[in-house]
C-alpha positions as CSV (number, residue, x, y, z in Angstrom):
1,X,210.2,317.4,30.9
2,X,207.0,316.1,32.9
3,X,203.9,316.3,31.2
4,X,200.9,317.1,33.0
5,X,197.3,315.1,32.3
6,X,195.1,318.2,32.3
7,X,191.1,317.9,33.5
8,X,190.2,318.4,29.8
9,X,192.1,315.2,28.7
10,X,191.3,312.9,31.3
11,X,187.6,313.5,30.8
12,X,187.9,313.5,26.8
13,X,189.1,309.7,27.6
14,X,186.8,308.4,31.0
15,X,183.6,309.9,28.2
16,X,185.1,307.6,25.5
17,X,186.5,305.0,27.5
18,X,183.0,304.5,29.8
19,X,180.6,304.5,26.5
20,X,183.5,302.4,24.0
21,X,182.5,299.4,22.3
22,X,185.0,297.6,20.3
23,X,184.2,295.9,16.8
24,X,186.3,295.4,13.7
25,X,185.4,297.6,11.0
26,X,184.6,294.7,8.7
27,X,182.0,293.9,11.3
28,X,180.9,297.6,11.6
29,X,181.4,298.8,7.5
30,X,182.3,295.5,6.0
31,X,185.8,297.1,5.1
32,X,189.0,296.2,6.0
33,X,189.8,299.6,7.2
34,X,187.7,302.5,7.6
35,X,188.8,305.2,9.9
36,X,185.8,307.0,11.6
37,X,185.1,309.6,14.8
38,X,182.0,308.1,16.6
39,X,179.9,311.1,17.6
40,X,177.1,308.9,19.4
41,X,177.1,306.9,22.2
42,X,177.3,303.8,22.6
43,X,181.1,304.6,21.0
44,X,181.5,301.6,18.7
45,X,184.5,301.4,16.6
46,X,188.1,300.0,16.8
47,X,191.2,301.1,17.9
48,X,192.0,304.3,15.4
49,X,188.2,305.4,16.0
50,X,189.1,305.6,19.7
51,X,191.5,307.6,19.1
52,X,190.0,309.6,16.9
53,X,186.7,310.3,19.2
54,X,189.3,311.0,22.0
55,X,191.0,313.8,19.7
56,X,187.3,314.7,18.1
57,X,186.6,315.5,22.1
58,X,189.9,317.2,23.0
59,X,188.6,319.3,20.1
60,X,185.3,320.7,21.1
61,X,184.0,318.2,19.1
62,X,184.8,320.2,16.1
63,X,186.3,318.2,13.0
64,X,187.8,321.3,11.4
65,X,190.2,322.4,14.9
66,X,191.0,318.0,14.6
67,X,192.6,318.1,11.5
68,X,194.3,321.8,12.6
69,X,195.5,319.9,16.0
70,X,196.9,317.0,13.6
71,X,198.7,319.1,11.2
72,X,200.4,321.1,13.9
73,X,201.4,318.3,15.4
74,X,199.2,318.4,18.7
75,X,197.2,315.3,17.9
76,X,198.7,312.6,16.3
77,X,197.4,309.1,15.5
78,X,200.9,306.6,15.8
79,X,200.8,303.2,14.3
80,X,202.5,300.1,16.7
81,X,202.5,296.7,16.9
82,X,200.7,296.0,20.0
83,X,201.9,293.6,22.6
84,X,199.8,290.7,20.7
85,X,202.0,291.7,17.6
86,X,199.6,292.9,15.4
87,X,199.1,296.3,14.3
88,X,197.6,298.8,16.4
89,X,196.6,302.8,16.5
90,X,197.7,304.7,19.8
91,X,196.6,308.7,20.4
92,X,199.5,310.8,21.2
93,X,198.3,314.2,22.5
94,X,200.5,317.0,24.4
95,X,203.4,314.5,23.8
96,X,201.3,311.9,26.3
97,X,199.7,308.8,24.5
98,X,196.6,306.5,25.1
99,X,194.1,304.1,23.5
100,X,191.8,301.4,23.9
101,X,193.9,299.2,26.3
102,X,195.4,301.0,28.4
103,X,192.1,303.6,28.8
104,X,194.6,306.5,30.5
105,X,197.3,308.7,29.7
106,X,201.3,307.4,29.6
107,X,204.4,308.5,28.2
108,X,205.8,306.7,25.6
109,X,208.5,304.7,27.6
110,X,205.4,303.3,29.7
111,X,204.3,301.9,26.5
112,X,207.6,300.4,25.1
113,X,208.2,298.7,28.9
114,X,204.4,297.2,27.9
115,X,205.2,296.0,25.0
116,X,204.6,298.5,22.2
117,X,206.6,299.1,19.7
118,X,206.3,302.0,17.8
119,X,207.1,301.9,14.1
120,X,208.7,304.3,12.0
121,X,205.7,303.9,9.7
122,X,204.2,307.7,10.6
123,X,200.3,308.2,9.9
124,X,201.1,311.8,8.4
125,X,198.1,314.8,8.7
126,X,197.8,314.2,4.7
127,X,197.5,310.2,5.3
128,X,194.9,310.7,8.3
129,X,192.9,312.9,6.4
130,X,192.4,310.8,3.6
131,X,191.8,307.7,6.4
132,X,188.9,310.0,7.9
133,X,187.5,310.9,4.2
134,X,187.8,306.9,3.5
135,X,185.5,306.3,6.8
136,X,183.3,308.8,5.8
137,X,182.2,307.7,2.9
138,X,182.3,304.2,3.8
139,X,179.8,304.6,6.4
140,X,177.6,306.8,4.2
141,X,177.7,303.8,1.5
142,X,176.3,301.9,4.4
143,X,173.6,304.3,5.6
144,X,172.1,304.1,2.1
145,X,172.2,300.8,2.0
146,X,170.5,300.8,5.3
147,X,167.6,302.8,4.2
């Protein structure tokens, strides 16, 4: 089965992609991991927050129809090990995939014959939900901290 890049996607990733600066979330929340959706530009976050903005977007920018789109299975965050070898967060949307590196849309073979390998490790709705709430309040810690 081909599957088609529609308008909406591609522009959901050039918006992101265009306006994306990485940093480590210990650099941006001082955690280890914080999963977040970055709602302003300049788009600064690491790789699952990419995805996540990209999904946010794909969304009408609407957290609520996010978490529907990940627990029906339309949106899903996928852990790999990148082709470094360390571990890496890839979107897979409409059953085509994308993320920080690569800035457009593949199948999944045109990842493996990068490099990527996907793990059987599965970020499930329940575990990205908890991720997001995690971010959440990790960044609100920080905006009081902040003033």
């Amino acid at each position: 089965m081909i599957k088609t890049i529609t308008l909406e996607m591609q522009e959901a990733l050039d918006d992101v992609v265009k306006d994306f600066v990485y940093t480590s979330d210990q650099n941006n929340y001082g955690s280890r991991e914080a999963w977040y959706i970055m709602k302003e530009k300049p788009y600064v976050g690491d790789c699952e927050d990419f995805a996540l903005t990209i999904l946010y977007n794909l969304c009408g920018r609407s957290v609520v129809k996010l978490l529907f789109s990940i627990f029906i299975g339309r949106g899903k965050i996928c852990y790999t090990l990148s082709p470094k070898g360390g571990g890496h967060a890839v979107l897979r949307y409409k059953g085509l995939y994308t993320d920080n590196w690569q800035d457009k849309w593949l199948d999944k073979k045109d990842y493996i014959a990068k490099g990527y390998t996907f793990k059987p490790v599965l970020f499930w709705a329940y575990t990205t939900s908890l991720q997001l709430l995690k971010g959440y309040l990790i960044a609100r810690k920080k905006e009081k901290a902040n003033g």
